[in-house]
C-alpha positions as CSV (number, residue, x, y, z in Angstrom):
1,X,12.6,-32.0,100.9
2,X,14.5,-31.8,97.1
3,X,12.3,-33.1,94.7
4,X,14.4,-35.7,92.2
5,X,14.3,-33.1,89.5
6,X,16.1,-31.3,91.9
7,X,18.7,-33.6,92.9
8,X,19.5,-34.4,89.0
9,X,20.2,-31.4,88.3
10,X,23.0,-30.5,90.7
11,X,24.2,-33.6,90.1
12,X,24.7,-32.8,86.5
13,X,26.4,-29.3,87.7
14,X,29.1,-31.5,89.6
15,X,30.0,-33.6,86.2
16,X,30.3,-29.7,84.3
17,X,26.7,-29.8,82.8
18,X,26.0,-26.4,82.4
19,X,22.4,-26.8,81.1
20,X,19.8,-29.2,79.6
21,X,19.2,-27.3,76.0
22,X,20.5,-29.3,73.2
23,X,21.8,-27.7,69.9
24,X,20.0,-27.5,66.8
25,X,20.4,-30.4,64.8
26,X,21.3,-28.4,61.6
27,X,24.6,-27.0,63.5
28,X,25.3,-30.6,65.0
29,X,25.1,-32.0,61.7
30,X,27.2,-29.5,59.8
31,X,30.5,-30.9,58.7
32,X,33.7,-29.3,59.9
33,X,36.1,-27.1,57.7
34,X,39.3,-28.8,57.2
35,X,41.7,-27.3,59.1
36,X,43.8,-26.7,55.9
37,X,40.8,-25.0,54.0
38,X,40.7,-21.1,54.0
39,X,37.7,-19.8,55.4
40,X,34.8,-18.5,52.5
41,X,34.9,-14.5,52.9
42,X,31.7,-13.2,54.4
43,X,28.4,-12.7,52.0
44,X,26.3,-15.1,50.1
45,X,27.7,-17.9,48.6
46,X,28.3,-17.9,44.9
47,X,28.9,-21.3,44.4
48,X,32.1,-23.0,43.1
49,X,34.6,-20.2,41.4
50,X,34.3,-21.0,37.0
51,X,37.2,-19.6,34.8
52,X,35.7,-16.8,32.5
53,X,34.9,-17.9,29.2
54,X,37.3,-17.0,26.5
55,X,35.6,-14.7,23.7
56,X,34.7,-16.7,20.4
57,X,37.1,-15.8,17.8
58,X,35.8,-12.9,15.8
59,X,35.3,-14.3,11.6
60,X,37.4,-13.3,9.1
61,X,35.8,-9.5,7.4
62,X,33.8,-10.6,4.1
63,X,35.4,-9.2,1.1
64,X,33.6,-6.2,-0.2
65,X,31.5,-7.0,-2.7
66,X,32.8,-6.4,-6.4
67,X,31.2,-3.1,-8.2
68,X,28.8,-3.9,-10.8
69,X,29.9,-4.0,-14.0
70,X,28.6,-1.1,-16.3
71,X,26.4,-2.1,-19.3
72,X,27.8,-1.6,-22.4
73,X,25.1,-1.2,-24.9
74,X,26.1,-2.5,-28.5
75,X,27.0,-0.2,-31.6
76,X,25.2,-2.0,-34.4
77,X,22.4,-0.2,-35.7
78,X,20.1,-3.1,-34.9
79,X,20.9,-3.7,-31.3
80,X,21.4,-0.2,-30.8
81,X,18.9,1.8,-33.3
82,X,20.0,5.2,-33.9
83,X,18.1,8.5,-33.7
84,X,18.1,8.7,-37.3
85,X,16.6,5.2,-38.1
86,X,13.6,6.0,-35.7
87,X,12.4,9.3,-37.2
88,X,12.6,7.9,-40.5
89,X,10.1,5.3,-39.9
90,X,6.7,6.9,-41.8
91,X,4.7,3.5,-40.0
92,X,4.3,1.7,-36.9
93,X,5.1,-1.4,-38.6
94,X,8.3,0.2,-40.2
95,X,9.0,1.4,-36.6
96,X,8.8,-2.1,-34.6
97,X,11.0,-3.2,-37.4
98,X,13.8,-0.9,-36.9
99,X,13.3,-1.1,-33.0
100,X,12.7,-5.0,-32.2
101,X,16.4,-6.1,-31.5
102,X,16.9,-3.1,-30.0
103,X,19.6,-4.0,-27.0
104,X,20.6,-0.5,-25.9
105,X,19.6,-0.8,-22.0
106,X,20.1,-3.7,-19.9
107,X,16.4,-5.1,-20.3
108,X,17.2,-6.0,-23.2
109,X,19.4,-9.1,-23.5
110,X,16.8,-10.1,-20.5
111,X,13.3,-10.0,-22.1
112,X,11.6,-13.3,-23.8
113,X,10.2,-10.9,-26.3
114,X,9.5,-6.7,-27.1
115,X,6.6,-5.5,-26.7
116,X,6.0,-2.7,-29.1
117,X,2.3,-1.9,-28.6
118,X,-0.8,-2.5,-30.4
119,X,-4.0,-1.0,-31.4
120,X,-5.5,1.4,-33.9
121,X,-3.2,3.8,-36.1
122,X,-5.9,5.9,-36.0
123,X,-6.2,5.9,-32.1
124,X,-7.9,9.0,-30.8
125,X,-7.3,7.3,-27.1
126,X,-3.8,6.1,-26.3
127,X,-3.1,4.3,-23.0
128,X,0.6,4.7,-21.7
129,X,1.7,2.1,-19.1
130,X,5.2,1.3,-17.2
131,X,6.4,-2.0,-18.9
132,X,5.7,-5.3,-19.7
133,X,5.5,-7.4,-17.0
134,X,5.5,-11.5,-16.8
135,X,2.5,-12.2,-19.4
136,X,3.5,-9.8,-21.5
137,X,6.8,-11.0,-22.1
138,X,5.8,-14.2,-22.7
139,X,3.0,-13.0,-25.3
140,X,4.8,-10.1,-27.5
141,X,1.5,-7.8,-26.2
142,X,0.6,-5.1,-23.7
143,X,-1.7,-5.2,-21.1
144,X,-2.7,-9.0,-21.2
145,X,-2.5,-10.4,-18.0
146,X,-5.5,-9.8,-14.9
147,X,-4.2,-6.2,-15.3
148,X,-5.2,-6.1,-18.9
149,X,-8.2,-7.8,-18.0
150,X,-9.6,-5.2,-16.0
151,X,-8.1,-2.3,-18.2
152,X,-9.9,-4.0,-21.3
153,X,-13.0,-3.4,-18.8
154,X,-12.2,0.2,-18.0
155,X,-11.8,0.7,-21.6
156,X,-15.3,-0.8,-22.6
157,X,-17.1,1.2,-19.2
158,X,-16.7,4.4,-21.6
159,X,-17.9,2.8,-24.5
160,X,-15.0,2.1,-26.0
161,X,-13.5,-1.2,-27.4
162,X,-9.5,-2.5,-27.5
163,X,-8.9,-2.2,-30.6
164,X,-9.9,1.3,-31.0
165,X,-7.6,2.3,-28.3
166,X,-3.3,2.3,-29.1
167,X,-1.8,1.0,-25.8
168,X,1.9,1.4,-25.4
169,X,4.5,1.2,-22.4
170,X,7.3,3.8,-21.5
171,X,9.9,0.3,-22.0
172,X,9.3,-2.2,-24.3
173,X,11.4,-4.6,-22.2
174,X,9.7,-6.7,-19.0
175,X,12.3,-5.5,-16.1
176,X,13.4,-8.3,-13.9
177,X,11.1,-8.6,-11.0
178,X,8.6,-6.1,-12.5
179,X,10.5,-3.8,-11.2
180,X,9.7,0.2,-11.9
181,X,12.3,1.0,-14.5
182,X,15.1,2.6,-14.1
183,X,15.5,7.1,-15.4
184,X,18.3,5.3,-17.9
185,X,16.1,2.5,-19.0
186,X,13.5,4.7,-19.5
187,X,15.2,7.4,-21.4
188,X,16.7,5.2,-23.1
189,X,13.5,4.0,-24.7
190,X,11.2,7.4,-24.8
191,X,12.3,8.3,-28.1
192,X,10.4,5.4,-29.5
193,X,7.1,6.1,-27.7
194,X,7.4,9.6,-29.0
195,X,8.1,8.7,-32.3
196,X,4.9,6.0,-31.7
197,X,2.5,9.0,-30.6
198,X,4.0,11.4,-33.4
199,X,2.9,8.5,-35.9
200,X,-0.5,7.9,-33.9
201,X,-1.4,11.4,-33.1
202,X,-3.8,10.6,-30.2
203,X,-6.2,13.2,-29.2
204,X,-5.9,12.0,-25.9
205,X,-3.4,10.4,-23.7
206,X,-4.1,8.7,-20.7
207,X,-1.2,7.5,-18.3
208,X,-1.6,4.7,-16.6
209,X,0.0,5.1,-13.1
210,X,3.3,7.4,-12.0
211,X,6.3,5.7,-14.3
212,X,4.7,7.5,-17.5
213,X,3.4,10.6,-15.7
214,X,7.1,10.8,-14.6
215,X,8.5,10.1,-17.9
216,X,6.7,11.3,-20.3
217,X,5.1,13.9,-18.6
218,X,8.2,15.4,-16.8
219,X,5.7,15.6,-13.4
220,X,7.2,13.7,-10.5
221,X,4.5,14.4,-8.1
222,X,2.8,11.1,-6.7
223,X,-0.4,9.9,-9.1
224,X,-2.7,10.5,-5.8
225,X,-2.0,14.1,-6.2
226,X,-2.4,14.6,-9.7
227,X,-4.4,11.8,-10.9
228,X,-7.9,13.2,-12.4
229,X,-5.8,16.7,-13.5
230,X,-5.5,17.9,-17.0
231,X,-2.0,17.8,-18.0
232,X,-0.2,18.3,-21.5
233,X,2.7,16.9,-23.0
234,X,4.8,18.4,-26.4
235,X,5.1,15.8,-28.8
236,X,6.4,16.1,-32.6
237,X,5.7,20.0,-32.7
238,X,1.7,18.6,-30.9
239,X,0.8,19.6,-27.7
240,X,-1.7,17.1,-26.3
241,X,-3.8,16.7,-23.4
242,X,-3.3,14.0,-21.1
243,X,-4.7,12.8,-18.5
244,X,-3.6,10.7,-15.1
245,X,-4.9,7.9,-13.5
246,X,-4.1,4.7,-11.1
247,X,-2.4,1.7,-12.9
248,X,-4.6,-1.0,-13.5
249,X,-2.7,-3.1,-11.1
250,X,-2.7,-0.5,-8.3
251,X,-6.8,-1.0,-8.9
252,X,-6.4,-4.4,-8.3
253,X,-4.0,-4.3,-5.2
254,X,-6.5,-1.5,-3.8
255,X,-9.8,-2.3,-5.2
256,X,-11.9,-0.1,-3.9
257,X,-15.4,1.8,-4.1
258,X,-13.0,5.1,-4.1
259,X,-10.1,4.0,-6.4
260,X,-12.4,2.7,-9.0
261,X,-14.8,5.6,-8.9
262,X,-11.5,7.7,-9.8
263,X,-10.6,5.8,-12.4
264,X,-14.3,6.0,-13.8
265,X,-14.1,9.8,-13.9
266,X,-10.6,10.0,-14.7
267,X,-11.8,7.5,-18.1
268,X,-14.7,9.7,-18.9
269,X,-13.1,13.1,-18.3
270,X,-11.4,11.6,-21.4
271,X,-14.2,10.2,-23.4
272,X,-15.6,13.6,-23.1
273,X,-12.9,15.5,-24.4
274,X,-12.1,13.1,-27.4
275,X,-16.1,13.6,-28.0
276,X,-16.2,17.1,-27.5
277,X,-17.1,19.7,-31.0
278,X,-14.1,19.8,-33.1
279,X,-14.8,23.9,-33.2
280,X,-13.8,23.3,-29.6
C-alpha cells in the first residue's frame, strides 16, 4: 500500500512540482537588475566608478635668490690700515691704535668690540687662537669665556701664569655665529698678528686648534694629525718653533682622559723647550 509520503508526492508532480529543495535565501532575497541597467562586467566588484582627481596646480617657481653683494672695504687709513701704518708701529700699544677701527673684512662693521690681545711684551709663550667668540666680543679680551677658563688652567698646569703668556687670535673680529673664519677674513688680518709676534718675539708659539695651524702655519692637515709635532713658522726675518694642539673648546666638547693628556704633553713639550740652555 503507498505510504502518504508517497501519495504527496506524485500529487505535487501532477501540479509541475519538480522537487522539494528550496533556494537559498541569499539568492531569493537578492534584488533584481533593472531591466534597463547594463550588466557589471565579470570580476570583483570595485565599487561605484569616481572621476580621477585633477592634479593640484603646480606653484609659481621662487625667484632665484639675489647674489650677495660684495663687501667693499673702506679706503680711509683708519678703517682700512695700510701696510705701511702697521710696520711702523715700534709697540703693541702703538699697534692696537693704528689697527682698532680697522673695517677692512666684513667682521668688522659686525663686532661689539676688537680684540687685539693681551699679555706680556716680553712673552716667551704666545698662544694663537681662531677668533673672538661671544664673551670676547662683549669684553675687548681673548680667551675669557669657559674656554678661557680652562685655557688659564692649561696654562697654570706648566707652571705658568696669564699674564706671562701673550694670547692673540688669527681675527680680531667675533665672526657671526662663531663661525671658523673665512681664507679672506683671515688674510686679511694676519699681517697684524705678524707684526704682533715681530714686536713680541715669542720663543714659542703654541696654536690653539686648526684655524691658526692653517693660517699662520700654512699646514692644512687636520690638528689630530699634527697636533703634538714640532713645526716652524718665518716671522720678521725669525724662524720660530711652534707647536699644535686641540682648541680649548674642542677639550671641552671632547673632554676626555686622551684629549687632555695631549694637551698636557703638547703644553709641556713647550715648557721644555722655552726652559731649555740658551747654548741650545
Amino acid at each position: 500500500m503507498d505510504s502518504p509520503l508517497q501519495a504527496w508526492r506524485d500529487t505535487l508532480e501532477e501540479l509541475g512540482v519538480m522537487g522539494l529543495v528550496r533556494e537559498p535565501v541569499v539568492a531569493a532575497l537578492k534584488p533584481a537588475l533593472p531591466a534597463s541597467a547594463p550588466r557589471p562586467a565579470s570580476g570583483p566588484a570595485l565599487g561605484p566608478t569616481r572621476r580621477p582627481a585633477e592634479a593640484p596646480p603646480r606653484p609659481a617657481p621662487r625667484p632665484a635668490p639675489a647674489a650677495a653683494t660684495a663687501y667693499t672695504p673702506p679706503t680711509d687709513p683708519v678703517g682700512c690700515p695700510p701696510p705701511e701704518a702697521v710696520a711702523a708701529a715700534a709697540t703693541l700699544p702703538e699697534l692696537e691704535k693704528a689697527i682698532q677701527g680697522c673695517l677692512a673684512c666684513p667682521l668688522g662693521p659686525g663686532r661689539l668690540k676688537f680684540v687685539f690681545g693681551e699679555g706680556s711684551p716680553q712673552a716667551r709663550l704666545m698662544l694663537v687662537g681662531e677668533g673672538p667668540g661671544r664673551d670676547e666680543d662683549l669684553q675687548g679680551r681673548p680667551f675669557v669665556g669657559k674656554a678661557g677658563e680652562l685655557l688659564d688652567k692649561m696654562i697654570g698646569a706648566i707652571g705658568m701664569k696669564r699674564e706671562e703668556t701673550y694670547i692673540a687670535n688669527v681675527v680680531k673680529c667675533r665672526p657671526p655665529d662663531n663661525r671658523t673664519p673665512s681664507p679672506d677674513e683671515a688674510r686679511t688680518c694676519l699681517g697684524y698678528l705678524h707684526r704682533q709676534i715681530e714686536l713680541i718675539q715669542p720663543v714659542v708659539i703654541v696654536t690653539l686648534g686648526a684655524t691658526p695651524l692653517r693660517e699662520l702655519v700654512g699646514l692644512s692637515e687636520g690638528i689630530t694629525k699634527v697636533r703634538g709635532q714640532w713645526k716652524r713658522v718665518r716671522v720678521g726675518g725669525r724662524e720660530i718653533p711652534v707647536m699644535p694642539t686641540f682648541h680649548p673648546a674642542y677639550v671641552l666638547r671632547q673632554y676626555t682622559q686622551d684629549v687632555r693628556r695631549a694637551v698636557w704633553e703638547d703644553l709641556k713639550a713647550a715648557k721644555a723647550w722655552i726652559d731649555r740652555p740658551a747654548e741650545d
